[in-house]
C-alpha positions in Angstrom: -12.8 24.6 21.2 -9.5 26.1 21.9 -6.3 24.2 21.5 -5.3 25.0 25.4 -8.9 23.2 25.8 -7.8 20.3 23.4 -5.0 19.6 25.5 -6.5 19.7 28.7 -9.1 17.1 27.7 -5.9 14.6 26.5 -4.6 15.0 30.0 -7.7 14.4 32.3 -9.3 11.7 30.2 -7.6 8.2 30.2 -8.0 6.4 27.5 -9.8 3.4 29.5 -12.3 5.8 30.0 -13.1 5.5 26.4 -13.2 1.7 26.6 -14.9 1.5 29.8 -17.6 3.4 28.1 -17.9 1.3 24.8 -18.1 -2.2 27.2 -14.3 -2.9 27.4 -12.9 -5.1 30.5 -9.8 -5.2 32.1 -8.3 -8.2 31.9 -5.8 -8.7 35.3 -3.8 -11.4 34.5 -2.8 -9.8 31.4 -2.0 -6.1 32.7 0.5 -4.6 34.4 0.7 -1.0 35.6 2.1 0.5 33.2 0.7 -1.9 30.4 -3.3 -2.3 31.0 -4.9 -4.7 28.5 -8.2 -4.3 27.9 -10.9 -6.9 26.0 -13.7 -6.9 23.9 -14.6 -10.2 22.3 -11.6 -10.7 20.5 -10.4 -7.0 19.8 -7.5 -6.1 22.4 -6.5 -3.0 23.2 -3.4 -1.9 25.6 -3.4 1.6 27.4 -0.1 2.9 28.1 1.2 6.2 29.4 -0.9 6.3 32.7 -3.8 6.5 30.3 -2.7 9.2 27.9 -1.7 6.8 25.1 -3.0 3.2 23.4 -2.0 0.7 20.8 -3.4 -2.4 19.2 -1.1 -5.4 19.6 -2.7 -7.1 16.5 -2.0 -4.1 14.1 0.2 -0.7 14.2 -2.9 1.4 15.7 -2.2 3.6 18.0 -2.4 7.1 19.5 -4.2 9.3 21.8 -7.5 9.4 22.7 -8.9 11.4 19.9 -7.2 8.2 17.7 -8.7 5.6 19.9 -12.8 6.9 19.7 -12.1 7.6 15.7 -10.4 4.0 16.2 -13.3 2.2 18.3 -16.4 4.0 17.3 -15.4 5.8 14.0 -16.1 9.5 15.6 -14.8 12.5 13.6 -13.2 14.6 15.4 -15.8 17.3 16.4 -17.7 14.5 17.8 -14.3 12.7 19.5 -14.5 16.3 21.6 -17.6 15.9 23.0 -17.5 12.4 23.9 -14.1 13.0 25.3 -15.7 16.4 27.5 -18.8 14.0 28.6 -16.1 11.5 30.2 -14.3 14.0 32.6 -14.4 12.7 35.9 -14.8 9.3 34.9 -12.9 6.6 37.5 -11.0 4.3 35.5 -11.3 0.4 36.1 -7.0 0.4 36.4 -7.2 2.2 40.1 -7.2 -1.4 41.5 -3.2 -0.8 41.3 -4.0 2.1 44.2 -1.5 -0.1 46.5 2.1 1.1 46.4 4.3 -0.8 43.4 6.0 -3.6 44.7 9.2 -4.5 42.7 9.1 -1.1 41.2 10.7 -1.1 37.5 13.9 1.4 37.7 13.5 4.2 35.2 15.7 3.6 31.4 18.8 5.2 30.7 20.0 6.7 27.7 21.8 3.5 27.2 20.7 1.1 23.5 18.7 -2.2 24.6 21.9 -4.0 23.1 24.0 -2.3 25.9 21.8 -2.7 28.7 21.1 -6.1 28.0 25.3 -6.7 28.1 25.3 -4.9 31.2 23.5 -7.9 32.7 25.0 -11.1 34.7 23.7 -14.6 33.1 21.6 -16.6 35.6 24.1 -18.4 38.3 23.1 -22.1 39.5 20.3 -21.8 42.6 19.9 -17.8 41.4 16.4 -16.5 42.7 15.7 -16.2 39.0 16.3 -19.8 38.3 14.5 -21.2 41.0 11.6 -19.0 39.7 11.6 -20.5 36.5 12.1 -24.3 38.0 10.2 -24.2 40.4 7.2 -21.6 39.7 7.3 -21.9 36.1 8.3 -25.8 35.8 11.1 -25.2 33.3 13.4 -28.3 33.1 17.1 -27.6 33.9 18.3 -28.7 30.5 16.1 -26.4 28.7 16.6 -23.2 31.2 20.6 -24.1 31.0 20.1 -24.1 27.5 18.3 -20.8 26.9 21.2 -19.5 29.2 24.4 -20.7 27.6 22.6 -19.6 24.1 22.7 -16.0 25.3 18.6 -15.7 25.5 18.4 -15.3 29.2 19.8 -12.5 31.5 19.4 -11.6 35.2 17.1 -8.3 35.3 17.0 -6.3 38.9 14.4 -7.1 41.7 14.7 -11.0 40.9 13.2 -10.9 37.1 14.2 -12.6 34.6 14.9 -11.0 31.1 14.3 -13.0 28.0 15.9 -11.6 24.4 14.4 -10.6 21.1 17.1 -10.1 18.4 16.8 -8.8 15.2 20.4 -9.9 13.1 21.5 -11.1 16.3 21.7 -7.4 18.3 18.8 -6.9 20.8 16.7 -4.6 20.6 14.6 -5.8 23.7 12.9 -8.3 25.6 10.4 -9.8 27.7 10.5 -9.4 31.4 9.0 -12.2 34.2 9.4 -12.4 37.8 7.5 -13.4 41.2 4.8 -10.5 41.1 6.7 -8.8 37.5 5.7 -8.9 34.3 6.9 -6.0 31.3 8.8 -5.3 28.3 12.1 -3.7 28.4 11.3 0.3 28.5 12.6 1.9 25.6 12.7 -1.6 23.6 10.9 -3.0 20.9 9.4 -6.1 20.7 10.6 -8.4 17.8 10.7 -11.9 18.5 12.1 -14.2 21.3 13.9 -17.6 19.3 14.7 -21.1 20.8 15.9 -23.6 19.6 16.9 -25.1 16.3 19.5 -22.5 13.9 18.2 -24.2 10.6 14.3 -24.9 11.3 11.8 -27.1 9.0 9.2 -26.2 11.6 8.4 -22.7 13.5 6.0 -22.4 16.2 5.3 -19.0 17.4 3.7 -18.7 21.1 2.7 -15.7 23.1 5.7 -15.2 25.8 9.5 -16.5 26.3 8.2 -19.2 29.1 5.5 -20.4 26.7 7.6 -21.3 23.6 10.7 -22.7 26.6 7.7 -24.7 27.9 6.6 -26.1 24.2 10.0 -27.1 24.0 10.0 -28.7 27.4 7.1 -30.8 26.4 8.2 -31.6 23.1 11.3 -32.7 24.4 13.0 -29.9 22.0 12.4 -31.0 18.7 15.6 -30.5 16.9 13.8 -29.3 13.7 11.6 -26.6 15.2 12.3 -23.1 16.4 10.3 -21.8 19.4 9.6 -17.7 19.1 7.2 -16.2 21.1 5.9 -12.3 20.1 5.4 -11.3 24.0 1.7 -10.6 23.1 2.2 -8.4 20.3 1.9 -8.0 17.0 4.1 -4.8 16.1 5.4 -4.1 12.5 8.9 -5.8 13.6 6.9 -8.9 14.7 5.4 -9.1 11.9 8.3 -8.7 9.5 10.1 -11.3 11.8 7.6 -14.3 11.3 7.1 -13.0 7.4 11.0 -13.7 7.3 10.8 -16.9 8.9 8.2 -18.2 7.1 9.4 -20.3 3.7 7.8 -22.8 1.6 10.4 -25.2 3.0 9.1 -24.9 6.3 6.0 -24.7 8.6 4.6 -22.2 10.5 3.1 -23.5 13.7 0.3 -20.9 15.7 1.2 -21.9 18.9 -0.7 -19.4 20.5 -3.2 -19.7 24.0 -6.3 -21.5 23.8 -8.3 -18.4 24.0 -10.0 -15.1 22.0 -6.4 -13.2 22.0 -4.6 -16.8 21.1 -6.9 -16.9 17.9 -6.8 -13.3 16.5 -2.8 -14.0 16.7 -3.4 -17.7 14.8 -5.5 -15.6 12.3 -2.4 -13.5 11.7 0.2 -16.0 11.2 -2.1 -18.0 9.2 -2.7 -14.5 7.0 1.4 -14.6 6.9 1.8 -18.4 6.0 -0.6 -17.8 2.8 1.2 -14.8 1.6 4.6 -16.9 1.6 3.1 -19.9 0.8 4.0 -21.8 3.5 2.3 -25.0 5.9 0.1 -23.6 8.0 -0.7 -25.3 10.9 -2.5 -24.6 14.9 -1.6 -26.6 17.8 -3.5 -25.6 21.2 -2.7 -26.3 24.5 -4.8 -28.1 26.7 -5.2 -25.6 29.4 -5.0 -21.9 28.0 -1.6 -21.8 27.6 1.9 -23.8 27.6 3.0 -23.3 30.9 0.1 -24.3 32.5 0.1 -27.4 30.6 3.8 -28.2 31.7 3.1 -27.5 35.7 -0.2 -29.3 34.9 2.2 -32.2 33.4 4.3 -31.7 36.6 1.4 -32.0 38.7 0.4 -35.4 37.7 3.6 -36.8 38.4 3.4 -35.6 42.0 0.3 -36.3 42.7 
């Protein structure tokens, strides 16, 4: 085969059609348009790129679709090209986002994460933002006025909210949550997001922003324990962020969802806490993650 015909296959074939075929399911709740997460037992993989590229959030796989089948089914190459050629024409399970984007995410400028993020207003009192996180999300005042005069939360556009990772206090990106919105800054990498205590005997790592505020939340914000959150990743930065936090002085909490993904992520962080010799310890919430246990707490009191 050609290299002209090489790179025609890359283009027609998305890589879901890969996973598809191999018994891989979309999980909704998880995916976004431009981020589609797709399951198998515990193995994750996210399709990016309308389809033309993929990572693993639990390691630093990634690639094209010749890397995903030598990834998934251990093909060499020669045989990558002919599975690839038998899966032409094949309708991918991420058409279900055939309606037209609401809350459309603008395209990046050439402009650092560090600048964009300064180019953003903090959350005012009875925002659109704040109210989402109060009311929708069930994050206290104290702890959402917190996160805001501690420089972790800006105002993103089409009523988001934009939560920091920082690596020696610049960022370098961050998580982003609205009504109907859920991403990662384009062009940013994913570190970690930190609440909480400056000088920590006790770390607990969770899966997004509003899971580690709403730990805090229930916790009552534990003055010895910082809150992080990975924004369901596991890239090299992640990892060298919780290996730097972790200290035989201190614990490292998996804080993670109470599901297949929220284990593979404990199983890293405990992997990290033997290396540095650290406590190890996992705390699950009730429901599948921290939020819904806070609106679940919430709940109760209204009912």
């Amino acid at each position: 085969m050609v290299r002209d015909d090489i790179e025609a296959l890359r283009e027609k074939i998305s890589c879901g059609a890969v996973l598809e075929r191999g018994g891989w399911r979309v999980d909704l709740k998880e995916s976004t348009r431009r981020a589609v997460k797709y399951r198998r037992e515990a193995e994750i993989i996210i399709v990016i790129h309308d389809g033309k590229g993929w990572f693993d959030p639990l390691s630093d796989r990634k690639g094209d679709i010749f890397d995903l089948l030598r990834h998934i089914e251990g093909l060499g190459f020669q045989s990558a090209l002919k599975v690839a050629s038998d899966l032409i024409g094949w309708r991918v399970a991420d058409s279900i986002w055939s309606h037209p984007e609401r809350n459309p995410k603008p395209r990046s400028s050439a402009a650092t994460p560090a600048a964009r993020w300064a180019a953003r207003a903090m959350p005012k009192a009875g925002s659109r933002i704040l109210l989402y996180l109060s009311k929708t999300r069930c994050l206290p005042p104290a702890i959402l006025a917190k996160a805001v005069a501690d420089g972790w939360l800006r105002s993103g556009p089409y009523g988001s909210a934009w939560f920091a990772h920082r690596e020696a206090r610049v960022v370098v990106g961050w998580e982003e949550r609205g009504d109907g919105w859920r991403g990662f800054a384009t062009g940013g990498s994913k570190s970690l997001f930190r609440f909480g205590s400056e000088a920590p005997t006790r770390v607990c790592v969770t899966e997004s922003a509003i899971d580690a505020l709403s730990l805090a939340a229930i916790e009552g914000l534990r003055q010895d324990t910082l809150y992080a959150s990975t924004a369901g990743g596991w890239s090299p930065r992640t990892q060298a962020a919780v290996s730097a936090l972790s200290r035989r002085d201190r614990k490292l909490v998996a804080a993670t969802d109470r599901d297949s993904q929220g284990e593979a992520f404990a199983d890293a962080l405990r992997a990290i806490a033997d290396a540095k010799g650290c406590d190890f310890y996992r705390l699950r919430p009730r429901a599948n993650d921290w939020n819904d246990d806070l609106c679940g707490v919430r709940d109760q009191w209204s009912s």
